[in-house]
C-alpha positions in Angstrom: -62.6 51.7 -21.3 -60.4 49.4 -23.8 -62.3 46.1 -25.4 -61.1 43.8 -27.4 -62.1 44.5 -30.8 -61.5 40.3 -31.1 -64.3 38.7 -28.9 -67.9 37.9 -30.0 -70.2 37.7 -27.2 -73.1 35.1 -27.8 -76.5 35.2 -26.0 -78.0 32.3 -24.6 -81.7 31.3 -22.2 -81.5 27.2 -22.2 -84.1 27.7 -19.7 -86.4 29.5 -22.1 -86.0 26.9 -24.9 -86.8 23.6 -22.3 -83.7 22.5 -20.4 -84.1 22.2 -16.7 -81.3 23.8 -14.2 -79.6 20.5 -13.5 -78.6 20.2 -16.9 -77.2 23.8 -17.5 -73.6 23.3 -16.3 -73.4 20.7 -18.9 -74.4 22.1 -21.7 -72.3 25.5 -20.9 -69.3 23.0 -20.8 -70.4 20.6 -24.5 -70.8 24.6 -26.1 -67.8 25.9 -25.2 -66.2 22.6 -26.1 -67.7 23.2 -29.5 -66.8 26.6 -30.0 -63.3 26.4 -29.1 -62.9 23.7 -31.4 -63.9 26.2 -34.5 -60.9 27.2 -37.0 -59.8 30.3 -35.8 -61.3 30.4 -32.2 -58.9 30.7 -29.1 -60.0 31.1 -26.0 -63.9 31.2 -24.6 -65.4 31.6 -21.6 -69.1 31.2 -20.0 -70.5 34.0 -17.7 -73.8 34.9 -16.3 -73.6 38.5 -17.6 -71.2 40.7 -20.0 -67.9 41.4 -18.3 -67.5 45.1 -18.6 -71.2 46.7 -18.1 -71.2 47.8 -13.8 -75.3 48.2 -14.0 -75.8 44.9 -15.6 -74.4 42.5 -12.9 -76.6 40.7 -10.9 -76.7 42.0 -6.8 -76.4 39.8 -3.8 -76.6 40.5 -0.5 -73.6 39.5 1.3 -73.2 39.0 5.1 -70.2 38.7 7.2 -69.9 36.4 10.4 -70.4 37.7 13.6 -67.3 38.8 15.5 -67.1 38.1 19.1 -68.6 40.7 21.2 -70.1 42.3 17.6 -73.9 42.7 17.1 -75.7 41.2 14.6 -74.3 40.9 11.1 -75.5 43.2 8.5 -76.0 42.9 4.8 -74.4 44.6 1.9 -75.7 44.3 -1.2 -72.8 43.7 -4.0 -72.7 43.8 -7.6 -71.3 40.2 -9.1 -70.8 38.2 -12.1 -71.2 34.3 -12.9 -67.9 33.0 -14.7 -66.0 30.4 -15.4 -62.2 29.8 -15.2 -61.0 31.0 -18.2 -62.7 34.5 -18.2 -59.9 36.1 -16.0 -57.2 35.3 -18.8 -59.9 35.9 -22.2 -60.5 39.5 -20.3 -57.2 40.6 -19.3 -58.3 40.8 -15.4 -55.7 41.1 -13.4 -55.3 38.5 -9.7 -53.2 40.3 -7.6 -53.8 37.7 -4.8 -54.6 34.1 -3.9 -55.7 31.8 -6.7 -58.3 32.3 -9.2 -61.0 29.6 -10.4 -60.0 26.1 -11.5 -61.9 23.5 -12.9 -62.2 21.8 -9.8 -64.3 24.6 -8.4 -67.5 22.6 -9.7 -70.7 21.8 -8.5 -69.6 19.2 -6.0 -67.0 21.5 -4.8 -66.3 23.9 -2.1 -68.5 27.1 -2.6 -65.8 29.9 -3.3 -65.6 33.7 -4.8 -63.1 36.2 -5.9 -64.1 39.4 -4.7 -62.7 43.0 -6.2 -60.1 45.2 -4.7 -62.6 47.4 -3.6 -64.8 45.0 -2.1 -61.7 43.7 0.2 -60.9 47.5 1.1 -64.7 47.3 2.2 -65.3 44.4 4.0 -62.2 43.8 5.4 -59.8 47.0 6.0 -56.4 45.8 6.9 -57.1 42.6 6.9 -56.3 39.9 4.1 -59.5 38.9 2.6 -58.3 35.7 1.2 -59.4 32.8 3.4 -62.2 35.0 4.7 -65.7 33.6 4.6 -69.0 35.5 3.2 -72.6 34.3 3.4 -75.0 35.1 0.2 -78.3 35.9 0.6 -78.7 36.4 4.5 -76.5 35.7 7.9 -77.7 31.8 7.5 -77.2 31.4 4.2 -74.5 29.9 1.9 -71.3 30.2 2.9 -68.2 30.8 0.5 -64.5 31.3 0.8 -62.3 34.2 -0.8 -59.7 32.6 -2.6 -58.8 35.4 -4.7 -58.9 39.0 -5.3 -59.3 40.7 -8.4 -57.5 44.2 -9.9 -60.4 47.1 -9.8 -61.2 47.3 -13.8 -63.6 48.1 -16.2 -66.1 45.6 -15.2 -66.7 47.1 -11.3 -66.4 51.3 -12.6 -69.3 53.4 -11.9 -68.8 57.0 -12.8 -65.4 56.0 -13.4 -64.8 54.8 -9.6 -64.5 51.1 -8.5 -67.1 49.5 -6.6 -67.0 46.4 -4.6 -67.5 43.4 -6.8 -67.8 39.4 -6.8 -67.1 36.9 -8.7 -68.8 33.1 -8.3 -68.2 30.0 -10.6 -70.7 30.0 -13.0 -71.5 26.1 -12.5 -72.0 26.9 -8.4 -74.6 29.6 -9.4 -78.9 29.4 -10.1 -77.9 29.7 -13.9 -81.7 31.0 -14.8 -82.1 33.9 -17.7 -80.1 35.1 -20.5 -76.2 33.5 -20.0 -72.9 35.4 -22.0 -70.5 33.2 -24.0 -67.6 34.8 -24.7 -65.4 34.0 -27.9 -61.9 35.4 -28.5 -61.1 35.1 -32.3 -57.5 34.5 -34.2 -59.7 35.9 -37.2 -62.3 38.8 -37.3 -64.9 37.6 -35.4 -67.7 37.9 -37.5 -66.4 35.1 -39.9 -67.3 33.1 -36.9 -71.2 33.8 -35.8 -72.1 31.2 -38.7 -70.0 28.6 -37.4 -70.5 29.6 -34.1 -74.3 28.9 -34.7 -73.8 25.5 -36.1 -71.9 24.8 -33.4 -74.3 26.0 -31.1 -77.1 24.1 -32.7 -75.1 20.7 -32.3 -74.7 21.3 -29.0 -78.8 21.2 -28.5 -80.8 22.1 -31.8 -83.4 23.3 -29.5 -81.7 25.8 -27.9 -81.5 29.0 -30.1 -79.1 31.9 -29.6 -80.7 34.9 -28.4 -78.0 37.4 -30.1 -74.4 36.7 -31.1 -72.2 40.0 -32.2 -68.8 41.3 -30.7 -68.3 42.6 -27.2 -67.6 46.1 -28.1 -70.8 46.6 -30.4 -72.3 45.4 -27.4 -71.0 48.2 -25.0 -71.5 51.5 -27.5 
């Protein structure tokens, strides 16, 4: 597994320090304003959980509609992340087809999801799972379309094999516990955490970081 020696991973709970779900999305959006404004930052991205740890990922179960003439529609239960546009590009995950996230994938949006190469090899042999329509939680429940499907990587290996694997916008998800902001640095990273924590605290002084160091000290 290769990680970028140049990304610090910061730790956030708004929840825990007072702000109520509505207001997540927002502040996610003012602090990575913030942050990519720092001297030396480039790129940063907001997800639920760290990229490239499989057993850390949040599971859904995920239901496909009923086929004419099929029974009734079984779950699966899938690993999946919470991200926003710009982790794809930060991460060096690879769309090998339809479209990935945009900024117009918001909360008023449509509800979509990028699912893994081995999650369309599951769900839909032979068939092309963009434009294909999942339901999260049970066979009533929210429906979302597959615009997009993501290279297997590090982020879906277990034992070194890829497992089916989601991916939702961040700002269309129940953003509750610790959320992952991801900084890619021009300069070692570490010269940022002190400006990252100013920036942090301008955002909303009330909401403290939980942990800020790089993403590969995170993973050994």
């Amino acid at each position: 597994l290769i990680v970028k020696w140049s990304i610090g991973r910061i730790g956030l709970n708004p929840r825990e320090y007072g702000l109520e779900l509505q207001q997540i999305p927002a502040y996610l959006r003012q602090v990575c304003e913030r942050l990519r404004a720092l001297p030396g930052a480039q790129r940063v991205s907001a997800v639920a959980t760290p990229p490239l740890d499989y057993n850390l990922s949040r599971q859904r179960s995920v239901f496909l509609p009923r086929r004419e003439g099929a029974g009734s529609s079984s779950g699966v239960s899938v690993r999946c992340n919470y991200v926003d546009e710009r982790l794809l590009g930060l991460m060096d995950f690879r769309l090998v087809s339809g479209r990935g996230f945009t900024s117009s994938d918001n909360e008023s949006g449509a509800r979509v999801a990028l699912v893994s190469q081995a999650a369309a090899l599951e769900l839909w042999p032979g068939e092309n799972p963009v434009g294909q329509v999942i339901r999260i939680g049970d066979a009533e429940g929210v429906a979302c379309e597959v615009i997009g499907v993501v290279a297997d990587g590090g982020y879906n290996l277990k034992d070194d094999q890829p497992q089916p694997y989601l991916f939702f916008p961040i700002v269309q998800s129940p953003l509750y516990g610790t959320l992952t902001v991801l900084v890619e640095a021009g300069v070692p990273p570490h010269t940022l955490f002190g400006p990252a924590r100013e920036a942090l605290r301008r955002a909303n002084e009330r909401v403290l970081p939980v942990g800020i160091r790089t993403l590969h000290e995170s993973i050994l």
